[in-house]
PyMOL CGO cylinders between C-alpha atoms (Angstrom):
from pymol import cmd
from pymol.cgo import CYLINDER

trace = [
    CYLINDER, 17.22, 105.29, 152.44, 18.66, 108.80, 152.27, 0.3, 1, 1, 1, 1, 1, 1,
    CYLINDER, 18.66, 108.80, 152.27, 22.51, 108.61, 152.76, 0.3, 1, 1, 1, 1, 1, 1,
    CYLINDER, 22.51, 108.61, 152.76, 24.93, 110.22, 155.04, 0.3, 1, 1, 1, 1, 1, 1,
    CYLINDER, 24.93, 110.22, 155.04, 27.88, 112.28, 153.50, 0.3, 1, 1, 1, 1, 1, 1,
    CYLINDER, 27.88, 112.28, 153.50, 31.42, 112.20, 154.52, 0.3, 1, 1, 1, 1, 1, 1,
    CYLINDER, 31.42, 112.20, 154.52, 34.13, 114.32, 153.06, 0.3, 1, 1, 1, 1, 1, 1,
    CYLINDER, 34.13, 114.32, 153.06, 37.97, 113.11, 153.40, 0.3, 1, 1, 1, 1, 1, 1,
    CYLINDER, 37.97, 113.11, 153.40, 41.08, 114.03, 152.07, 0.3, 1, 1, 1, 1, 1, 1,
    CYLINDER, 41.08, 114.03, 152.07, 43.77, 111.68, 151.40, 0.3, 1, 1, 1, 1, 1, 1,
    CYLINDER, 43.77, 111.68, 151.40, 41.12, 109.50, 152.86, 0.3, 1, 1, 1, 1, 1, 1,
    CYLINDER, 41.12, 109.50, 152.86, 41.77, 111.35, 156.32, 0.3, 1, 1, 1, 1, 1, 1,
    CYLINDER, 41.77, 111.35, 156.32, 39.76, 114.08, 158.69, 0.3, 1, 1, 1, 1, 1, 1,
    CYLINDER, 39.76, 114.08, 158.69, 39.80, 117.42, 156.76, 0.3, 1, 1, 1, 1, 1, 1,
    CYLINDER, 39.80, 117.42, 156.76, 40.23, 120.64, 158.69, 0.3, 1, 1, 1, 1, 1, 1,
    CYLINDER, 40.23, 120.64, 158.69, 37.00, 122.80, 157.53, 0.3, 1, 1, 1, 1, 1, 1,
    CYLINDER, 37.00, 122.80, 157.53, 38.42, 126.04, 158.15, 0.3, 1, 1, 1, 1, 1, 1,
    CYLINDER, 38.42, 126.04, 158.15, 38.06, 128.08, 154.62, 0.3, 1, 1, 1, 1, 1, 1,
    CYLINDER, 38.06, 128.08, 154.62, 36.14, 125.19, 154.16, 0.3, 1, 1, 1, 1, 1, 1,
    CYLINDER, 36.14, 125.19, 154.16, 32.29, 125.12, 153.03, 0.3, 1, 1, 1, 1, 1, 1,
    CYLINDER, 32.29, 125.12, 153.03, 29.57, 122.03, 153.18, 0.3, 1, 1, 1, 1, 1, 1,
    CYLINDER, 29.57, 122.03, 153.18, 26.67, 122.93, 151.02, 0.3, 1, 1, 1, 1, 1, 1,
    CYLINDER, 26.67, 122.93, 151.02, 23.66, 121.89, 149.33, 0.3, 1, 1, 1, 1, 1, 1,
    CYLINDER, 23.66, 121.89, 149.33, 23.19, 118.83, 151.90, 0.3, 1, 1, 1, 1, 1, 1,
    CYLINDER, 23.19, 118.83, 151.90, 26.79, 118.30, 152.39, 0.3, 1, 1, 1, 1, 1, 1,
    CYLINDER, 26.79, 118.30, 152.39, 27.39, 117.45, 148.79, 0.3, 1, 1, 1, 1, 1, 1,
    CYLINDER, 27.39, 117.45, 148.79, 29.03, 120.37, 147.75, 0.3, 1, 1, 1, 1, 1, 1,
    CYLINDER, 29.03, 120.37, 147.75, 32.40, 120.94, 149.39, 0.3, 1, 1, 1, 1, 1, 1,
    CYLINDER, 32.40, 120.94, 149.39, 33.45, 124.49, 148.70, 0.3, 1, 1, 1, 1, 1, 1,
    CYLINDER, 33.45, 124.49, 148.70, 37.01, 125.66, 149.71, 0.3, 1, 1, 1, 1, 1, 1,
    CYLINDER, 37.01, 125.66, 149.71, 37.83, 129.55, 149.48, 0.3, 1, 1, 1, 1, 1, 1,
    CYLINDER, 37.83, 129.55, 149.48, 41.36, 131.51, 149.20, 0.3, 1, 1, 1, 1, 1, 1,
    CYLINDER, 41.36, 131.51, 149.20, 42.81, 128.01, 147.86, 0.3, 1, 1, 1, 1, 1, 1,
    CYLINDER, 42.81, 128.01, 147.86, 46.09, 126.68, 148.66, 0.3, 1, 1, 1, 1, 1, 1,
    CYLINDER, 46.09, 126.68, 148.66, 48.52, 124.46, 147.60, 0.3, 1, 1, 1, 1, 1, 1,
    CYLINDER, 48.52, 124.46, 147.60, 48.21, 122.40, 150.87, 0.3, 1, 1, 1, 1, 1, 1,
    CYLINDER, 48.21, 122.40, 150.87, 44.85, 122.34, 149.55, 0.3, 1, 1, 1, 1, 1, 1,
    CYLINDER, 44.85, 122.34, 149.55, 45.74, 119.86, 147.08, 0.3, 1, 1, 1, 1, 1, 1,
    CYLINDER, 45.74, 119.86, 147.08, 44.89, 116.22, 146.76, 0.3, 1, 1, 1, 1, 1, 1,
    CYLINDER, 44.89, 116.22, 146.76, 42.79, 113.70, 146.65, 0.3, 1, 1, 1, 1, 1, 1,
    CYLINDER, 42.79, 113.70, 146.65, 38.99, 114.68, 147.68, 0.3, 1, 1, 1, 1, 1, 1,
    CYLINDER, 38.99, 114.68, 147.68, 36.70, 111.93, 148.44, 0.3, 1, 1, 1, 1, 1, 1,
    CYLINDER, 36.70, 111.93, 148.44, 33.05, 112.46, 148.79, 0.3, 1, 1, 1, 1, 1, 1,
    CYLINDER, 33.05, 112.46, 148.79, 31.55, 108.85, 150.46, 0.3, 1, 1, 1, 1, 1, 1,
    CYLINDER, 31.55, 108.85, 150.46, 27.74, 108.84, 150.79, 0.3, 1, 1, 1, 1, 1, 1,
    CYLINDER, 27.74, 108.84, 150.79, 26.58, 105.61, 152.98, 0.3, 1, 1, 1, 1, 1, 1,
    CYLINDER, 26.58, 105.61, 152.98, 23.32, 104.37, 154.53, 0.3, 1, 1, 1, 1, 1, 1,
    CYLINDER, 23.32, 104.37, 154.53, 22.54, 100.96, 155.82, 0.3, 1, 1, 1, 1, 1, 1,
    CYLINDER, 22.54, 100.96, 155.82, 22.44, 99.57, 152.38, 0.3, 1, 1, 1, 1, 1, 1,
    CYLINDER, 22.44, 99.57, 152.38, 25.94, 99.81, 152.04, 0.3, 1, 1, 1, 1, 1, 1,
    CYLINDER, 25.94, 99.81, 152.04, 28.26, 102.93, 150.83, 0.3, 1, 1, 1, 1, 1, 1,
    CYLINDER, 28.26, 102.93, 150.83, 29.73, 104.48, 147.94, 0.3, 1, 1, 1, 1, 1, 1,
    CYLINDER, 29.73, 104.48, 147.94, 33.00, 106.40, 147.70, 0.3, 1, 1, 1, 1, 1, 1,
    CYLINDER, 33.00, 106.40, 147.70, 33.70, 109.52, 144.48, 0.3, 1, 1, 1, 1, 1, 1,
    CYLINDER, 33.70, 109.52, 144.48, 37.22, 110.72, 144.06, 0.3, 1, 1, 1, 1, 1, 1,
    CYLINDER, 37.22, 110.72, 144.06, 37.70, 114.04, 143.45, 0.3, 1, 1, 1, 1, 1, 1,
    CYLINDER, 37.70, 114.04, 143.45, 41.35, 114.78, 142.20, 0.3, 1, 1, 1, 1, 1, 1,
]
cmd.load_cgo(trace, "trace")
């Protein structure tokens, strides 16, 4: 089944503003970067056969 996508950071909520979901929400594009900007990214794609979590760092 085709999966849902989540993005996190720090494995919280992430404000989109200057923030960018593309190509199906797999693509998480973040202009005029920051250094609050910074950490860990985490991309979790999940249907009902279970989920799967990428870190982005």
């Amino acid at each position: 089944p085709t999966p849902s996508i989540k993005w996190t950071k720090d494995w919280e909520e992430i404000s989109m503003t200057g923030k960018k979901l593309e190509n199906f929400n797999k693509t998480l594009r973040i202009k005029n970067i920051s250094m609050d900007d910074g950490g860990d990214y985490i991309c979790t794609a999940s249907n009902r056969m279970g989920s799967l979590d990428h870190v982005i760092t």
